[in-house]
C-alpha positions, 0 to 999 in steps of 0.5 A, a space after each residue: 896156132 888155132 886150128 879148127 879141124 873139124 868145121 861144116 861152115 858150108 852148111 845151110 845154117 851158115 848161108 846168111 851170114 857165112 862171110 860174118 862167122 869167116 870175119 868171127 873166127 879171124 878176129 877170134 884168132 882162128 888160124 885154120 878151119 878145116 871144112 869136110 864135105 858129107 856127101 857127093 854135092 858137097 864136094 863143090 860147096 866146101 871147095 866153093 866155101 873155100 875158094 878165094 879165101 887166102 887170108 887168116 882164117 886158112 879155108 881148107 877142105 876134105 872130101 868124103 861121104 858121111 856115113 848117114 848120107 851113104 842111104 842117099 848115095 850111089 856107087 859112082 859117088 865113089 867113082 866121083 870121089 877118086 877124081 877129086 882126090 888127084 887135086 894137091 888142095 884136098 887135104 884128107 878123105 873125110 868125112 867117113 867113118 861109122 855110125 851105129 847110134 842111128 838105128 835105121 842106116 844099114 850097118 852093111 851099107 855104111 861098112 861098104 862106103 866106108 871100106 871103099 873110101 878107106 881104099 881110096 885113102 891107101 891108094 891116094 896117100 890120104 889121111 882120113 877124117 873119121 866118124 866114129 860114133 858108137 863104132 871104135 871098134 868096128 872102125 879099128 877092124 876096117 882100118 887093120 884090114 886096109 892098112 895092116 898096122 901103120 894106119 892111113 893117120 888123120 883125125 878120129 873126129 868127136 872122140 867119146 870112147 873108151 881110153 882103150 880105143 884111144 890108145 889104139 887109134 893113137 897107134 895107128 897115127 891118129 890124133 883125136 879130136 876133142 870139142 864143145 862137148 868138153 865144155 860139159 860139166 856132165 861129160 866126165 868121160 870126156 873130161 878124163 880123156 882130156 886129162 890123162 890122153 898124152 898132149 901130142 893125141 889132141 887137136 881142136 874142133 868145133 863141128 860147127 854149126 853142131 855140137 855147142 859148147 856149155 856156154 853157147 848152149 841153144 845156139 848155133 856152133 861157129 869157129 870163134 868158138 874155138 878158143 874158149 873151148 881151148 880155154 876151158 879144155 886146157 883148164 881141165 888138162 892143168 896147162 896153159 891155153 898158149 900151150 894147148 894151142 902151140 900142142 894142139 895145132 903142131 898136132 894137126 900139121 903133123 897128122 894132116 901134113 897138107 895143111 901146111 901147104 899152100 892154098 892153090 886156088 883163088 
């Protein structure tokens, strides 16, 4: 099964035409997407966006506040968020993580929300849906000191690192997500990592409406994107798409066990 594990469809780039991309994805054989909120107001938009939508695509959501929102943020957010995280529907503490490219969000600040929220993963038995941009490392150290060397799991989202930090983060339960920027013929480290990556590390995403693929160049990321990215992605790799697929969506029941789960609202 397809699964886009890594979608923003409440975004506001969506607000006009959301039901049209939902109606996209299925027709394209999307089976499951998988929303994370970003911040506080968030968490009610993904569970709106998800609410009464029982039918393919699955509609599933995860809660967490995104490393350039924490400037915005207050401490009760967190407190908000450990309310949230009893519901059996949530089915990951995400999107969290690091993000050093933008240069002017308080490393301490983002490190700090992070830690909490990481913590509220361990307490609440949660995977994590992680950002990682330009912060493996730093990541890696925070996820040792939470979890010691089993690792909460979940998904290290738009994965670009070295394969070192790979191996580390697949040490730690983790798959790592792969996209639209595979697409790229420039993106040769990417290109690598897909190849050489053990097949069980790999899930699909699209991080709509953001990171377009080579052949949607200029416009706005939707999830019936998804099987040509798999398309080119299992080229690349030298398999089948039917392969990647039945891989790649195994691979995100195992390291996100409530997608499996039933949807209990409507």
């Amino acid at each position: 099964m397809l699964i886009d594990t890594h979608c923003h469809l409440d975004a506001f780039e969506f607000d006009a035409d959301r039901a049209g991309v939902i109606e996209r994805a299925r027709a394209a054989g999307v089976g499951t997407i998988v929303l994370p909120a970003v911040d506080r107001a968030g968490f009610g938009r993904v569970r709106a966006v998800c609410a009464g939508q029982p039918d393919l695509p699955r509609l599933r959501f995860a809660l967490g506040i995104h490393p350039l929102c924490v400037p915005a943020a207050r401490h009760s957010d967190i407190d908000a968020l450990a309310l949230e995280l009893d519901d059996p529907e949530v089915i990951a503490v995400g999107e969290i993580g690091l993000d050093f490219f933008v240069a002017d969000i308080d490393p301490a600040l983002q490190e700090n929300y992070f830690v909490r929220q990481l913590e509220l993963a361990r307490d609440f038995g949660l995977p994590v849906l992680l950002h990682v941009r330009r912060s493996q490392d730093r990541i890696l150290k925070h996820l040792r000191a939470v979890f010691g060397r089993t690792g909460p799991g979940g998904i290290a989202h738009a994965f670009n690192g070295s394969r070192q930090q790979a191996d580390e983060f697949i040490k730690l339960g983790f798959a790592l997500g792969f996209g639209g920027a595979v697409t790229w013929a420039r993106a040769l480290n990417l290109r690598r990592l897909v190849t050489e990556l053990p097949l069980d590390a790999l899930v699909l995403e699209t991080d709509s409406p953001d990171i377009a693929p080579e052949f949607a160049a200029g416009q706005r990321n939707e999830p019936a994107n998804l099987p040509r990215i798999a398309q080119v992605i299992a080229g690349i790799r030298g398999v089948s798409e039917e392969e990647l697929t039945e891989a790649t969506g195994a691979n995100a029941l195992r390291v996100l066990p409530r997608l499996a789960a039933p949807v209990y609202s409507a």
